[in-house]
N, C-alpha and C positions, 0 to 999 in steps of 0.2 A: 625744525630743519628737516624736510621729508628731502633732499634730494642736495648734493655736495654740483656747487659749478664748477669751473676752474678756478677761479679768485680763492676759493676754500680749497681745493684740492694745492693750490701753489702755496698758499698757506702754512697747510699741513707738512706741506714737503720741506718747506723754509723751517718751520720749526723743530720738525723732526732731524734736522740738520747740526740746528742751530737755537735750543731752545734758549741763549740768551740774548736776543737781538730785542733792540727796541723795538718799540711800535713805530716810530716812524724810520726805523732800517728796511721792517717787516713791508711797511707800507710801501719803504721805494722799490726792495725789491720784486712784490707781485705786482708794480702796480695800480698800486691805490692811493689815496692819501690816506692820512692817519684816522680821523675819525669812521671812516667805514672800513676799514680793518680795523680796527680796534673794536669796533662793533661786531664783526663775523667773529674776530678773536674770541670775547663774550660768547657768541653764541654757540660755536664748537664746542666753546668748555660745559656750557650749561647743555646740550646735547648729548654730551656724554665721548663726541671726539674725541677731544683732548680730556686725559686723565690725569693729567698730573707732569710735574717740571722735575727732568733730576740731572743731577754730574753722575756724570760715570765714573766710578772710581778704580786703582789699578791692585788689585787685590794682591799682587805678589808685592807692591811697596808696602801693601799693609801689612804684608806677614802671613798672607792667606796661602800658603806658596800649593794646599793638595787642593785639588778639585775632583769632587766624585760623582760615578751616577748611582742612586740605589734605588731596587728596585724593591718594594714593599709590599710582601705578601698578607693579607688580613686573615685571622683564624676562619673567618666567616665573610662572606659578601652580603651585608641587609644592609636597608637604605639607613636604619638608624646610627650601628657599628661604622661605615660607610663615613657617613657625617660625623661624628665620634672624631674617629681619625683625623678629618677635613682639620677639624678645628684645634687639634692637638699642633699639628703640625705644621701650622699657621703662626704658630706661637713661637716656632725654634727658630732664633736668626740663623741657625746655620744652614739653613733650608733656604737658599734662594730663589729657587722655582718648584712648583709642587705638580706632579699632572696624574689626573685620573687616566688610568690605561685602557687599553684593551688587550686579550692574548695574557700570556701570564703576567698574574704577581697585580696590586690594586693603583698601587700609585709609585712613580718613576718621581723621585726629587735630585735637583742636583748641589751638593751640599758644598761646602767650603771649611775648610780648615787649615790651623796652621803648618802640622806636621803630620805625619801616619800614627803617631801616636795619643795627636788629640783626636786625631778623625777615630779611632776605635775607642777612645775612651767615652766620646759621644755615643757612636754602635751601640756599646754595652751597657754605659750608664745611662742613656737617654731615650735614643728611637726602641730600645730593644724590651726598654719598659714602658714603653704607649700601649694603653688597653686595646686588645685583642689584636697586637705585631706576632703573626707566625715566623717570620721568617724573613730576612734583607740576601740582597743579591747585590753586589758593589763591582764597576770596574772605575779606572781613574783613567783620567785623564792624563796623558805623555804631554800634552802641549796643544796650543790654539791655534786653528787655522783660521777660525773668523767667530768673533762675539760681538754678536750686534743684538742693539734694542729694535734696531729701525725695522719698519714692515714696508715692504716691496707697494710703493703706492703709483699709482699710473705718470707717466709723464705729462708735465705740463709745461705749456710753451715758456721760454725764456726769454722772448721777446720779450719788450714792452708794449710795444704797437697792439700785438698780439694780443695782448692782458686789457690794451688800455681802450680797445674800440666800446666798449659800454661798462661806465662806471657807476655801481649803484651807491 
């Protein structure tokens, strides 16, 4: 797939919406019939588009009620220590997102926990002993104005006409 049409781009948008629609929901809403969406379907995912199907779940039903951001300073910046890390902290569920930074501090993750009291018993007992951690920087979160998976993808017609004048 060197180049996304609309068909795939309405696609993306439908799913990213609404990852459990059928294939042929999928199909009437961009458009198509089933077999060639469901074929582009295939080929997004084998292109590397589409990475994966999840629920989103509501962390304060789980009991997740702190959300933090920490900022992780490494004793050392080498590609190797660097990678060390990467992979240490890959491993910790309570690590929901992980991001190599720029400006202070190596990597910004944003963690989950159930109270301020697991949140620092992790600090202490876990991130604070990953090889070569100088140093965490943490503020929390007061509350959510917007958490979205979804990425800002161009619009496409919602017509059918529109979608439907060449079907491949």
């Amino acid at each position: 797939m060197n180049q996304l049409d609309r068909f795939d781009w309405a696609i993306l948008n439908e799913l990213q919406s609404n990852a459990r629609l059928t294939n042929a929901e999928l199909a009437q809403r961009v458009g198509l019939s089933a077999a060639p969406c469901w074929r582009r379907v295939r080929a997004l995912e084998e292109a590397g588009y589409i990475t994966g199907y999840h629920a989103t779940l509501d962390r304060h039903k789980l009991g997740l009620g702190v959300l933090a951001f920490v900022r992780v300073d490494a004793a050392q910046n080498t590609a190797d220590i660097t990678q060390g890390m990467e992979e240490s902290i890959r491993r910790l569920p309570e690590v929901t997102s992980c991001h190599y930074i720029s400006g202070a501090g190596t990597f910004e993750l944003q963690v989950v926990a159930r109270d301020l009291e697991s949140f620092s018993g992790f600090i202490r007992n876990v991130l604070l002993r990953l090889p070569q951690v100088k140093d965490v920087h943490t503020t929390f979160s007061l509350g959510e104005v917007k958490s979205s998976s979804s990425l800002p993808l161009p619009a496409v017609p919602t017509n059918k006409t529109a979608l439907n004048h060449k079907q491949p």
